[in-house]
C-alpha positions in Angstrom: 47.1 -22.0 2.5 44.0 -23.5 3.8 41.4 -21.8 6.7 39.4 -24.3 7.0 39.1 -25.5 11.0 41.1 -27.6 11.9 39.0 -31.2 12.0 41.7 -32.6 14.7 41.4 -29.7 17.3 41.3 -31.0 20.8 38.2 -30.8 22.6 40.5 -28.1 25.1 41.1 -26.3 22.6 37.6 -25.3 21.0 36.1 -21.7 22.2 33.5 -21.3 23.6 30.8 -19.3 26.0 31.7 -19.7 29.6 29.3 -21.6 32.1 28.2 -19.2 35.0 29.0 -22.2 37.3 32.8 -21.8 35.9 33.0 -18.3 36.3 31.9 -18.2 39.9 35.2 -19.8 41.8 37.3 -17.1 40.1 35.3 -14.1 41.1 36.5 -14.0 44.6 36.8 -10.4 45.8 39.0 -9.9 48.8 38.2 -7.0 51.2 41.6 -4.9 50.8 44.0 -5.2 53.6 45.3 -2.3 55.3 47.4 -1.5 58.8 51.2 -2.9 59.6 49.8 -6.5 60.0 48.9 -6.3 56.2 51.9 -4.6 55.3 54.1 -7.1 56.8 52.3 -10.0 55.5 53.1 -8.6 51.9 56.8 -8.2 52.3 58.5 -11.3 51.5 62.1 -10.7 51.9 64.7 -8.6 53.9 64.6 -6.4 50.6 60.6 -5.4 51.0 60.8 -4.4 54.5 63.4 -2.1 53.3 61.2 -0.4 51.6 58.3 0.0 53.4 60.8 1.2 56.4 62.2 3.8 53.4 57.9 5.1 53.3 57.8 5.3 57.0 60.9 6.8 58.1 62.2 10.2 57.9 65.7 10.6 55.6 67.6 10.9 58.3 67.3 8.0 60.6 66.3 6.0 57.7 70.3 6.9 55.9 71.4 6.2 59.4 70.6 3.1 59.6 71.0 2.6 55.6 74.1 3.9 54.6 78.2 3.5 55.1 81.2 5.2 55.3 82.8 7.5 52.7 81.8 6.1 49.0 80.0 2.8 50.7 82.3 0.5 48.6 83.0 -1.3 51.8 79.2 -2.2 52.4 78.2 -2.7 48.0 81.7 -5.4 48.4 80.3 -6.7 51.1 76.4 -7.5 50.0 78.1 -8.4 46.1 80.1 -11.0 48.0 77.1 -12.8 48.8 75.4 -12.2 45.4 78.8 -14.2 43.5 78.6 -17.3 45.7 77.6 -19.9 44.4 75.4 -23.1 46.4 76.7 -26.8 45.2 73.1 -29.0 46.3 73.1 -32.6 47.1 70.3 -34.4 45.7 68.5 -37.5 46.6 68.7 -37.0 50.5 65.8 -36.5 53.0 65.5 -33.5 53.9 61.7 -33.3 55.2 63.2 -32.2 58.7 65.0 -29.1 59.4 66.4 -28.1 62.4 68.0 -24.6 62.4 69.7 -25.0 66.1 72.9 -24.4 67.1 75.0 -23.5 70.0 76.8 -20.9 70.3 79.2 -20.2 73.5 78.2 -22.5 75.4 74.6 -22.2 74.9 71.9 -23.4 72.5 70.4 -20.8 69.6 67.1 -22.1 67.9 68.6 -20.4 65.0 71.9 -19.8 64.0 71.8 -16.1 63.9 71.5 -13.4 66.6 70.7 -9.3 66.6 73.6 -7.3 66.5 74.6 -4.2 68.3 72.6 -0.8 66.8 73.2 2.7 68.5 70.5 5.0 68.7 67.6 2.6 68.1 65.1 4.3 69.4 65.4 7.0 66.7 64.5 4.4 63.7 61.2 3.6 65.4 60.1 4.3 68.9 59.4 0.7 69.9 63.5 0.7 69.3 65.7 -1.7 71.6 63.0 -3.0 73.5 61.2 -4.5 70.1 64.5 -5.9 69.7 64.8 -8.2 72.4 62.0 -9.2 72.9 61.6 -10.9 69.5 65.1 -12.4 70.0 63.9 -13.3 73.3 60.8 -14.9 71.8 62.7 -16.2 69.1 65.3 -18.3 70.9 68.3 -16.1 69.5 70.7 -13.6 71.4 70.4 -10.1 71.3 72.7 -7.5 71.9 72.9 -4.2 73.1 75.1 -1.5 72.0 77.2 1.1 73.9 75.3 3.8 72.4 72.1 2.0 73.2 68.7 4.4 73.5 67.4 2.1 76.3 69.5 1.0 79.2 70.9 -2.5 80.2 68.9 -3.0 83.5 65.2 -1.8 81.4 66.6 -4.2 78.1 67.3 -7.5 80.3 63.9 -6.5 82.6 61.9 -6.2 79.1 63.5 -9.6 77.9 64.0 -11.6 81.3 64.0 -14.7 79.7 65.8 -13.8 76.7 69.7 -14.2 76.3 71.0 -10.4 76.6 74.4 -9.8 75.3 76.0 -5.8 75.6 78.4 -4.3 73.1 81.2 -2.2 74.4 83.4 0.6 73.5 86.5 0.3 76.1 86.8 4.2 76.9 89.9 6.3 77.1 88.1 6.9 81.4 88.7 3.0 82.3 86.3 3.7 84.6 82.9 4.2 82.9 84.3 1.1 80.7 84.6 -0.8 84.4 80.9 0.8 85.7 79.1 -0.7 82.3 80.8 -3.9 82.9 79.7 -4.3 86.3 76.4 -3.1 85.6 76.2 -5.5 82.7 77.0 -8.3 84.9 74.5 -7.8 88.0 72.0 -7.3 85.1 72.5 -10.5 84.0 74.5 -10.5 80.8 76.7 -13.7 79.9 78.5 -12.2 76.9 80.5 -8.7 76.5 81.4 -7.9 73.3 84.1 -5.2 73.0 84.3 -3.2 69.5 88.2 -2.7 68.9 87.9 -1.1 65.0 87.0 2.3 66.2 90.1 4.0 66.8 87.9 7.2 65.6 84.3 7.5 63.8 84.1 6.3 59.9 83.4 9.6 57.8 79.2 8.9 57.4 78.8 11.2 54.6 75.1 10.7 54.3 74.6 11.7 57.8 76.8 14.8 56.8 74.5 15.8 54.3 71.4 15.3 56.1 72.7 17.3 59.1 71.8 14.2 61.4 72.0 14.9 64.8 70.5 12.8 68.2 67.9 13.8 68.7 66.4 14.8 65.2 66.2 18.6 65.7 62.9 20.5 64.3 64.4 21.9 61.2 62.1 23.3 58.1 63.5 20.5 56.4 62.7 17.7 58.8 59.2 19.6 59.1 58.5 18.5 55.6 59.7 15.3 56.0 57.5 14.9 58.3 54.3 15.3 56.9 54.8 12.5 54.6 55.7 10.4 58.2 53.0 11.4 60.4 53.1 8.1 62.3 56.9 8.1 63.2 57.0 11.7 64.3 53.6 11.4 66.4 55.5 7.9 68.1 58.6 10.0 68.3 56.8 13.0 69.9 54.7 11.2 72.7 57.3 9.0 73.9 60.2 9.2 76.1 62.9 11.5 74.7 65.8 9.9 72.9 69.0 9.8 74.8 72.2 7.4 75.3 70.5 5.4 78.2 73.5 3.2 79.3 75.6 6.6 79.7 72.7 9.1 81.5 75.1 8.6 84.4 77.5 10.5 83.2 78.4 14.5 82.6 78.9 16.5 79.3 77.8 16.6 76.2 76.7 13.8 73.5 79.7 15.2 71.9 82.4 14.6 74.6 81.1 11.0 75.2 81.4 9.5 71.6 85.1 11.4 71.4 86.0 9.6 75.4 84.2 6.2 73.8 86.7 6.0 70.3 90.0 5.6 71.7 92.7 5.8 69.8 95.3 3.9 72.2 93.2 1.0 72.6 96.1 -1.8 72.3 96.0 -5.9 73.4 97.1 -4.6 76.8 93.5 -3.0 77.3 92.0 -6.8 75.9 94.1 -8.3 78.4 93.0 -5.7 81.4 89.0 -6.7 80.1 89.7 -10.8 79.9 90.5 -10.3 83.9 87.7 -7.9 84.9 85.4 -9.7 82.8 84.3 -13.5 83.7 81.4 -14.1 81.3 82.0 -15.0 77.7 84.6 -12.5 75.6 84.0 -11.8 72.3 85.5 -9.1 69.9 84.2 -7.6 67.3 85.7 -6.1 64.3 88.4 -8.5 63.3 89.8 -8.4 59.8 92.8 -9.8 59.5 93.8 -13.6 60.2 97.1 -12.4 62.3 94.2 -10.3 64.6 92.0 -13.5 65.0 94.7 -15.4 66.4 96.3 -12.7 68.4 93.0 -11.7 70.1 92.4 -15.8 70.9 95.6 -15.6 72.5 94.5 -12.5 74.6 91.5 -15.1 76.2 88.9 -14.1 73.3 85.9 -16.5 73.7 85.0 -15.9 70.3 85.7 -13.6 67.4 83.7 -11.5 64.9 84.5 -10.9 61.6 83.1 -7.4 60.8 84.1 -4.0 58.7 81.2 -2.2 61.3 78.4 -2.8 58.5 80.8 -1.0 55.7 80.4 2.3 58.5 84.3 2.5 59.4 87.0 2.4 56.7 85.9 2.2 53.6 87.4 -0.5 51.3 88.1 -2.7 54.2 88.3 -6.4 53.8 84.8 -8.8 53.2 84.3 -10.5 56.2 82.5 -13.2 54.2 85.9 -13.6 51.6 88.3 -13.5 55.2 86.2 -15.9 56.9 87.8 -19.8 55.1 91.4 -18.3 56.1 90.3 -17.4 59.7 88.3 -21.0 59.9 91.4 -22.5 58.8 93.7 -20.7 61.1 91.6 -21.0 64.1 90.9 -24.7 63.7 87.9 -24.5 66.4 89.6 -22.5 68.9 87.2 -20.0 69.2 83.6 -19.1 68.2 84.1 -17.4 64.8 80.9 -15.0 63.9 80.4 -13.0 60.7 78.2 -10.0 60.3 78.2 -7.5 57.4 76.1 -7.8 54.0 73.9 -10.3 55.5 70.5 -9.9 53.7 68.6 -13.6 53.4 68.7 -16.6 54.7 70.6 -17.6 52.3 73.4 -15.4 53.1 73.7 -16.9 56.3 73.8 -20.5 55.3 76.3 -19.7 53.6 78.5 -18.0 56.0 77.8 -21.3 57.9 79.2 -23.5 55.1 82.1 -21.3 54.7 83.1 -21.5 58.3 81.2 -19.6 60.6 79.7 -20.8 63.8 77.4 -18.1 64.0 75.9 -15.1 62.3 74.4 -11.6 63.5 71.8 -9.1 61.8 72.0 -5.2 62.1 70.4 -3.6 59.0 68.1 -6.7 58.0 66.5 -6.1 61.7 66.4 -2.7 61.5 64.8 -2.7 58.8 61.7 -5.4 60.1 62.2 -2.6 62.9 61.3 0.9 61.0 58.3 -1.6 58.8 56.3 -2.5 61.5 58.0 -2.2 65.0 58.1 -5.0 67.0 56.0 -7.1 64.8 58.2 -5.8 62.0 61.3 -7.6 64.1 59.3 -10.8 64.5 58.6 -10.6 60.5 62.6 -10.3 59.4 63.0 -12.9 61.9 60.7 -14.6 60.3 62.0 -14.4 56.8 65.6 -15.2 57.6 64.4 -17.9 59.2 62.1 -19.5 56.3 64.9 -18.6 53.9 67.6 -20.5 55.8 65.4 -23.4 56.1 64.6 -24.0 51.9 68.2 -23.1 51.5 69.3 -26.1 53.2 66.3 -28.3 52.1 67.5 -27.8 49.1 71.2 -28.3 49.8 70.1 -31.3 51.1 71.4 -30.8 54.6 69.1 -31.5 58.0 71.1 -30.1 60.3 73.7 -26.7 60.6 76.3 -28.8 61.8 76.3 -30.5 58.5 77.0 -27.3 55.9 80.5 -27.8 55.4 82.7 -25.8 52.8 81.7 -28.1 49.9 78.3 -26.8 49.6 79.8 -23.2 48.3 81.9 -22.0 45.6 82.8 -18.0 45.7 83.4 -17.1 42.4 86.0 -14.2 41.4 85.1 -11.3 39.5 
């Protein structure tokens, strides 16, 4: 075989000795960015601000926030739903504008996703509930407020005044502090209650178990250590405001007796019905997942629905909202607002809960998440990212507009 060089060797092809003048555009040093802003900048998806809330936050409220009930099937269904769809593009359309609005009860969203309810929110980073809503607020998307919120409705909707402030309940066994939140709710200025009807008792958190959670984080040896590699979130946590359940400061007893008097195990369509006529703002319920329940609570005067297993934190193995959701869209036929949390991770994921049926979708984990990373700039940064996901996803769909994802643009393949 010959060696000889190759006489027919492109000119691009031949070595030899760099040019200074080259060299000089690639040798640009950046200074090294350091601080949240930098750290935030870095993380590109739902996925990255996980972990960089996993570096900052202590085990505890970091497996709060993370984990599920019992083996976590429920919430690994739930996220591996998502992962087996399948997007079917259109091609050749014009899809330079994207508009990401929709309206949901009434109202307009700029983007069709809101912040669901989180209890003890405060404990993930200290900025908490307030960071929250005001990046919904700021963001053009409803927030709301849970029950077990660790900051109040009157100090949320003050925080957020121009934001649109929705508040979670738990109908209590006491009818009474059920109807004091309610009327509190509305002279604060909330247009949409949201009652939680699939905690007849409290999912079996086994990661709490282990980690011997409790509200506040007590002192421990253990959370000691933990500590020193989380300087930041125990200083925040130490010179602030202690932690309690701000929406039920009101009341008597311990932290104990009032999650026990908030699951009630009695809680039939009768109580709904008592709620539709005390209740004259928007009616939505929460933790549907069955068809049969979807159309039974539309009949009780539900404004609109959501299809949720409580994030894969109640009964493990329970149904996929995002599998449930074309019989319920079927079923309903647009008599009610049909939402979807649950596994909800990109903005991709909540395209195609949209093409699948839903009107609307909401964001625990992926927010909390933005939440523990950065604070309130770490909420404006999930926001962010679900947002710039959605919008490629539908670019390349080919679709301008959310009213225009329709059931044809996703296939959900079986396993």
């Amino acid at each position: 075989m010959s060696t000889s060089p190759d006489p027919y060797l492109p000119p691009a092809l031949r070595r030899r000795v760099p040019k200074p003048a080259e060299l000089a555009p690639l040798m640009q040093f950046k200074k090294p960015a350091i601080g949240t802003a930098a750290r935030l900048r870095r993380a590109n998806t739902i996925g990255d601000l996980r972990t960089i809330a996993k570096r900052r936050t202590p085990k505890a409220p970091f497996d709060y926030t993370d984990g599920a009930a019992e083996a976590e099937i429920t919430l690994a269904r739930a996220r591996q739903a998502f992962l087996d769809l399948e997007f079917r593009p259109g091609i050749l359309r014009n899809v330079k504008d994207v508009d990401l609005r929709t309206d949901i009860l009434g109202k307009s969203a700029a983007l069709p996703f809101g912040i669901a309810p989180t209890g003890f929110t405060r404990m993930m980073q200290s900025e908490g509930e307030y960071a929250g809503s005001r990046a919904a607020a700021a963001a053009g998307i409803p927030y709301t407020l849970s029950t077990m919120g660790t900051a109040s409705i009157e100090d949320v909707t003050a925080a957020a005044p121009t934001g649109r402030n929705w508040f979670q309940l738990y109908l209590w066994t006491d009818r009474e502090r059920s109807l004091a939140l309610v009327d509190r709710a509305a002279k604060a200025g909330v247009d949409t209650m949201m009652v939680t009807v699939d905690t007849p008792v409290g999912g079996a958190r086994l990661r709490d178990v282990r980690n011997g959670m409790t509200i506040p984080p007590a002192l421990t040896l253990k959370t000691l250590l933990d500590a020193s590699y989380r300087p930041a979130w125990w200083f925040n946590f130490l010179t602030h405001e202690p932690l309690s359940f701000a929406n039920l400061s009101r009341y008597s007893g311990t932290v104990t007796e009032l999650i026990n008097s908030m699951f009630d195990p009695t809680l039939s369509f009768q109580d709904l019905d008592w709620l539709r006529s005390t209740w004259k703002g928007k009616l939505v319920v929460k933790g549907i997942q069955t068809v049969d329940d979807a159309k039974r609570v539309v009949d009780h005067g539900a404004d609109g629905i959501v299809l949720s297993n409580h994030g894969g934190r109640q009964l493990d193995r329970a149904p996929v909202p995002l599998h449930l959701l074309p019989d319920v869209a079927a079923a309903l036929k647009g008599r009610t607002a049909i939402m979807l949390d649950t596994g909800i991770m990109s903005g991709g994921d909540i395209v195609a809960a949209l093409a699948l049926g839903a009107d609307f979708t909401l964001v625990g984990r992926a927010y909390l998440y933005g939440l523990m990373a950065g604070g309130r700039a770490g909420v404006d940064r999930a926001i962010d990212i679900l947002r710039t996901e959605a919008a490629l996803t539908m670019r390349l769909l080919g679709v301008n507009k959310v009213a225009d994802l329709n059931p044809d643009h996703v296939r959900l393949l079986g396993r």
